[in-house]
DRENROMAR-829927 format. One line per 10 residues: number of its first residue (from 1); their letters; for each residue x, y, z of N, C-alpha, C. Coordinates in nm, 3 decimals, always signed. Last residue first. Example, Ala and Ser with C-alpha at 12.3 -4.5 7.8 and 13.67 -1.06 7.14 Angstrom:
<sites>
2) sa) +1.285/-0.225/+0.708/+1.367/-0.106/+0.714/+1.290/+0.003/+0.787 ~ +1.319/-0.569/+0.780/+1.230/-0.450/+0.780/+1.320/-0.330/+0.780
</sites>
This chain:
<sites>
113) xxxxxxxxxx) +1.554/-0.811/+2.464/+1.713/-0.824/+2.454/+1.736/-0.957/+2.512 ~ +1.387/-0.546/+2.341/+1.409/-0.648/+2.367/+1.539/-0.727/+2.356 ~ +1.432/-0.192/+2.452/+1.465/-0.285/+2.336/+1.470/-0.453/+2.388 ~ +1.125/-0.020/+2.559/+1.232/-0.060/+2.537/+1.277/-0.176/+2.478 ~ +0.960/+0.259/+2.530/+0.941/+0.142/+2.446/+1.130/+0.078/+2.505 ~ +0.871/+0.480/+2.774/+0.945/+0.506/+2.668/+0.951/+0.270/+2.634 ~ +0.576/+0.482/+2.924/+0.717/+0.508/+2.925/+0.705/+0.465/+2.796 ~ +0.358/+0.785/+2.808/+0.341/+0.656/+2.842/+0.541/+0.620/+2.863 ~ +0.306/+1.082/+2.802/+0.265/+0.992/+2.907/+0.284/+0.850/+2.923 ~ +0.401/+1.077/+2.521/+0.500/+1.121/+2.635/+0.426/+1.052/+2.748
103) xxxxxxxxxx) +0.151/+1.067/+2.374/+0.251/+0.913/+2.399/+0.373/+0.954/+2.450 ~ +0.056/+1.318/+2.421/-0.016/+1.161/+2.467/+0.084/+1.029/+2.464 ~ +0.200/+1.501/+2.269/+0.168/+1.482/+2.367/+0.102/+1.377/+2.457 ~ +0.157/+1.358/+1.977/+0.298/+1.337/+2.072/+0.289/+1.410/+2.199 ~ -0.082/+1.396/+1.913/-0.064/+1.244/+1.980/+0.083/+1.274/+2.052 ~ -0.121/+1.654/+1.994/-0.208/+1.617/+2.028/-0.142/+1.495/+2.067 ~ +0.085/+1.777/+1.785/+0.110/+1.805/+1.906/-0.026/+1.673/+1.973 ~ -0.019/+1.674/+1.511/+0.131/+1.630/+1.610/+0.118/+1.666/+1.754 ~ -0.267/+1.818/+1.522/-0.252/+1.657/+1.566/-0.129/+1.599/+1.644 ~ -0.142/+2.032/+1.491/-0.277/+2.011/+1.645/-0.219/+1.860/+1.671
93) xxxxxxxxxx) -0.033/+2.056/+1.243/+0.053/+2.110/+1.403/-0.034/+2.042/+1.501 ~ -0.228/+2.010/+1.092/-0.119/+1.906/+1.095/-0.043/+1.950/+1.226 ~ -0.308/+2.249/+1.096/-0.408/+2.153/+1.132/-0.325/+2.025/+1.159 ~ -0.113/+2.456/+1.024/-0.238/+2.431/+1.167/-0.249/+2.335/+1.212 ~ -0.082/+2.417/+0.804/+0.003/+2.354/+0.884/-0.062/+2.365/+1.010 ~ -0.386/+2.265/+0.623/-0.322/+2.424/+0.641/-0.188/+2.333/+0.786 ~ -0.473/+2.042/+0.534/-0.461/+2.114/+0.463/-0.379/+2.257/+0.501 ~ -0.596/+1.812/+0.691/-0.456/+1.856/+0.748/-0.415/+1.939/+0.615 ~ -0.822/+1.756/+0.688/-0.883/+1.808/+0.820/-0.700/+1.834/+0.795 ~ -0.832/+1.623/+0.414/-0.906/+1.756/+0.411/-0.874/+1.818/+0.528
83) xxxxxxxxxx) -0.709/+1.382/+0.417/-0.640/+1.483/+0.402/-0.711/+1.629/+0.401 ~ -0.806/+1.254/+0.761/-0.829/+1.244/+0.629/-0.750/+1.382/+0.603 ~ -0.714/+1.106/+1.048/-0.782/+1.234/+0.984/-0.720/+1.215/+0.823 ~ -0.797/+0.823/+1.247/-0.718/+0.900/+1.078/-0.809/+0.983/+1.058 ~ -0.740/+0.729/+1.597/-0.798/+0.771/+1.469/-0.730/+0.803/+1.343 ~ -0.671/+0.572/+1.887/-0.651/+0.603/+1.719/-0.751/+0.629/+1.614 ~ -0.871/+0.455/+2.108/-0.735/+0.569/+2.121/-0.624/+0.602/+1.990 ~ -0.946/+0.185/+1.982/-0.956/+0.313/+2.082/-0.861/+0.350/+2.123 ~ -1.005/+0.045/+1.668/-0.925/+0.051/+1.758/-0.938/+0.177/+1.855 ~ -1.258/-0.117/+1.538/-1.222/-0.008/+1.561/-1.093/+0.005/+1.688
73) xxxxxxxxxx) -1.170/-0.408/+1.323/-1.212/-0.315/+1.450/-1.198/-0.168/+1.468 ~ -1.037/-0.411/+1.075/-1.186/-0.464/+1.098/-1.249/-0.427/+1.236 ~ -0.783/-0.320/+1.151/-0.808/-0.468/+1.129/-0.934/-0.524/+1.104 ~ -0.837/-0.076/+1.067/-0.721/-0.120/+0.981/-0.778/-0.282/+1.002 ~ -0.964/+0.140/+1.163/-1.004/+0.028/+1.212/-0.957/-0.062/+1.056 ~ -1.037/+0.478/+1.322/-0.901/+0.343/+1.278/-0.939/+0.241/+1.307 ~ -1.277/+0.699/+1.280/-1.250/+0.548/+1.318/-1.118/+0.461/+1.263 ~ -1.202/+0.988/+1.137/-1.281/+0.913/+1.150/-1.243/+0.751/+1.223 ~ -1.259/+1.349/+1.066/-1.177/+1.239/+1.144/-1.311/+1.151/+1.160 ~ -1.324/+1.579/+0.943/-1.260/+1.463/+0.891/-1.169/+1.361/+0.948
63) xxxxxxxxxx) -1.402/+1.734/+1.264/-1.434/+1.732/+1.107/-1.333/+1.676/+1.069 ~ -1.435/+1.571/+1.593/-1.403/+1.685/+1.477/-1.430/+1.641/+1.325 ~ -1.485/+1.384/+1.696/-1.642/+1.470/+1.699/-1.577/+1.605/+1.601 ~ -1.251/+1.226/+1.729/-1.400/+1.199/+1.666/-1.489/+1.300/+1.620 ~ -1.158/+1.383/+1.955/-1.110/+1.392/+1.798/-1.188/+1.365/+1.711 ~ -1.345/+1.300/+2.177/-1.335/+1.485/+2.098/-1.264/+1.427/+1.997 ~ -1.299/+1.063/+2.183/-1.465/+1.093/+2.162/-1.423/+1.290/+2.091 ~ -0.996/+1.048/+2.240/-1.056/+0.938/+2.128/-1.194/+1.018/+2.105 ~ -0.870/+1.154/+2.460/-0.896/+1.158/+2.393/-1.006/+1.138/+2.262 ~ -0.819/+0.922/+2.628/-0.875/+1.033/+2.689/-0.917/+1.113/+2.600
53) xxxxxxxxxx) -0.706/+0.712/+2.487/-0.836/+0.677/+2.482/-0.949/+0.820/+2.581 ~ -0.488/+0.859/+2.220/-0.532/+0.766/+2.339/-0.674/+0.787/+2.353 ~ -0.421/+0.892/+1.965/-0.460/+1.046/+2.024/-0.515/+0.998/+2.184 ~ -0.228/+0.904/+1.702/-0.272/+0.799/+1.824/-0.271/+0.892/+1.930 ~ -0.349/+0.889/+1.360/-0.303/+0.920/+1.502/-0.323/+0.889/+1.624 ~ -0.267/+0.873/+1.063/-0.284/+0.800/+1.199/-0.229/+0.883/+1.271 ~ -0.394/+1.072/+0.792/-0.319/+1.099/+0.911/-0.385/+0.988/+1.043 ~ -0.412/+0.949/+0.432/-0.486/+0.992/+0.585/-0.351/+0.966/+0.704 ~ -0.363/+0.840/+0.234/-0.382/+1.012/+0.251/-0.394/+1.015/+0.366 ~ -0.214/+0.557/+0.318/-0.244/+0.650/+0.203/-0.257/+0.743/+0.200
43) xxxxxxxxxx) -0.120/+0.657/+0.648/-0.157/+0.594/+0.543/-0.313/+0.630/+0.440 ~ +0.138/+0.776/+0.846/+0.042/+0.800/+0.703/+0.019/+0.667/+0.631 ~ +0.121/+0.837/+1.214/+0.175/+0.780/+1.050/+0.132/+0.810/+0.968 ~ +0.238/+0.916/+1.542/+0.153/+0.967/+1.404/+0.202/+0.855/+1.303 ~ +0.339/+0.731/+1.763/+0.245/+0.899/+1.784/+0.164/+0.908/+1.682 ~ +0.459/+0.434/+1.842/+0.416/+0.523/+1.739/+0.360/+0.651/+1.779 ~ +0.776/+0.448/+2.079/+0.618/+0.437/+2.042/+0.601/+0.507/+1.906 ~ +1.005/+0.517/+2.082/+0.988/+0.421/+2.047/+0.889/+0.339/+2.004 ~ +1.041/+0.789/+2.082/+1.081/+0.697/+2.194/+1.054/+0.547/+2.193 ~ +0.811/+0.844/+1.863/+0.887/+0.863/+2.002/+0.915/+0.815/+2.124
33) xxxxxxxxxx) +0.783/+0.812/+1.552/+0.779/+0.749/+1.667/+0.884/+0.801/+1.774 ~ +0.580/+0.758/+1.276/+0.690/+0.825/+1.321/+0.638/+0.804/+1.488 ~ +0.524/+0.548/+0.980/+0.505/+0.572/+1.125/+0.632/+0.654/+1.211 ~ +0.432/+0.485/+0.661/+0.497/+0.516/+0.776/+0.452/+0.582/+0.877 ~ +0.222/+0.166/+0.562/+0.275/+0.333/+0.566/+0.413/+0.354/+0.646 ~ +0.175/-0.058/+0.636/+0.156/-0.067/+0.484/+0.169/+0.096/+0.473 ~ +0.237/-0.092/+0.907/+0.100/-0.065/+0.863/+0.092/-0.022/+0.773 ~ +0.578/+0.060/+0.884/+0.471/+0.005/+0.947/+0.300/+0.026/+0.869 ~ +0.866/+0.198/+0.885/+0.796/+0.176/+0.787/+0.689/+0.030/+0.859 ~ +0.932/+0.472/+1.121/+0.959/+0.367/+1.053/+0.870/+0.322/+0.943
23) xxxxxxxxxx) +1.151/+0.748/+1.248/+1.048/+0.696/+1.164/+1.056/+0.523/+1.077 ~ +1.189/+0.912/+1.542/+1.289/+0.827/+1.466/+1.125/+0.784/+1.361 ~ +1.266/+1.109/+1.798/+1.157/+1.091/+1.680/+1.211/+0.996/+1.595 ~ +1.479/+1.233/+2.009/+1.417/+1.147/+2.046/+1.283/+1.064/+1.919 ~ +1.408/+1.569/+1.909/+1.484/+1.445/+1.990/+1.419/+1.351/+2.007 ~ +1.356/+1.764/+1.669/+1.281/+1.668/+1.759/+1.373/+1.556/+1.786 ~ +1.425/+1.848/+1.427/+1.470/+1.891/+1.515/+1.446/+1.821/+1.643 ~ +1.097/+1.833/+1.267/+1.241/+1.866/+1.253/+1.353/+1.897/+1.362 ~ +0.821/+1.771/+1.282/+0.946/+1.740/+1.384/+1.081/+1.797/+1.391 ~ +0.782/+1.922/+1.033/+0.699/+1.944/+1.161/+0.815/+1.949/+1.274
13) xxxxxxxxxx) +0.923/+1.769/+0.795/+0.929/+1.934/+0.803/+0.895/+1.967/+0.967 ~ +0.814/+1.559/+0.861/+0.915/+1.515/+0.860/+0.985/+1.689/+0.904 ~ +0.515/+1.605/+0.727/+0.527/+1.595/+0.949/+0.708/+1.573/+0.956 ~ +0.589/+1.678/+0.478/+0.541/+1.780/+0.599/+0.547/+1.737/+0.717 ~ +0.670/+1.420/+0.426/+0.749/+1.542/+0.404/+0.712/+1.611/+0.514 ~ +0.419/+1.265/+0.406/+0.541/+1.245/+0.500/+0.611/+1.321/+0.511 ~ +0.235/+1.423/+0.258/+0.226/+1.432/+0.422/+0.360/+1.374/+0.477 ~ +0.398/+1.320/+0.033/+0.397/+1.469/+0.047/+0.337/+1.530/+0.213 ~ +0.355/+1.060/+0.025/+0.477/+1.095/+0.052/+0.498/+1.303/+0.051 ~ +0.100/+0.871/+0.108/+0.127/+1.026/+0.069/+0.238/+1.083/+0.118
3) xxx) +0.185/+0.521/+0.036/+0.153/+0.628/+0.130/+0.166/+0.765/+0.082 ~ +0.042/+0.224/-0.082/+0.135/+0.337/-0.070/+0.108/+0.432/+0.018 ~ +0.085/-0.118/+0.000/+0.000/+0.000/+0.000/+0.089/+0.124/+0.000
</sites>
């Protein structure tokens, strides 16, 4: 599956500078990740985000966001905003900030060994 390599640019543009962000290639997209967790990805046009489950009912209730449900479920505490809701850097700023504020609360991913 491909991904909108022109959203990857822009959240790549976003972080810039960002300690600790490393990006991988996941869920038939990419996934950018702090600390080891996912925060955001792209697939195809749409913005994953992992906005947790304190979260999850207000992101919903915004405009072009809708249900992550990659496996046939809906998964809680992820959504994809579609490319309409990340048109201005605004809108792409909220989200980043939104999930990579949320997956600072959690510890940091460590390396199996």
């Amino acid at each position: 599956m491909a991904y909108d390599e022109g959203l990857a640019h822009r959240i790549r543009s976003a972080l810039e500078g960002k300690r600790n962000v490393s990006e991988k290639k996941m869920f038939g997209g990419i996934a950018f990740l702090r600390e080891g967790l996912m925060f955001v990805g792209v697939s195809d046009s749409s913005l994953m985000a992992r906005v947790g489950k304190e979260n999850h009912a207000d992101s919903l209730a915004r405009e072009h966001v809708r249900e992550m449900d990659f496996t046939g479920r809906p998964m809680q505490g992820y959504v994809y905003v579609d490319a309409e809701g990340l048109e201005t850097d605004a809108q792409l700023q909220f989200w980043l900030d939104r999930c990579e504020r949320f997956v600072a609360t959690l510890p940091p991913k460590t390396a199996k060994g």
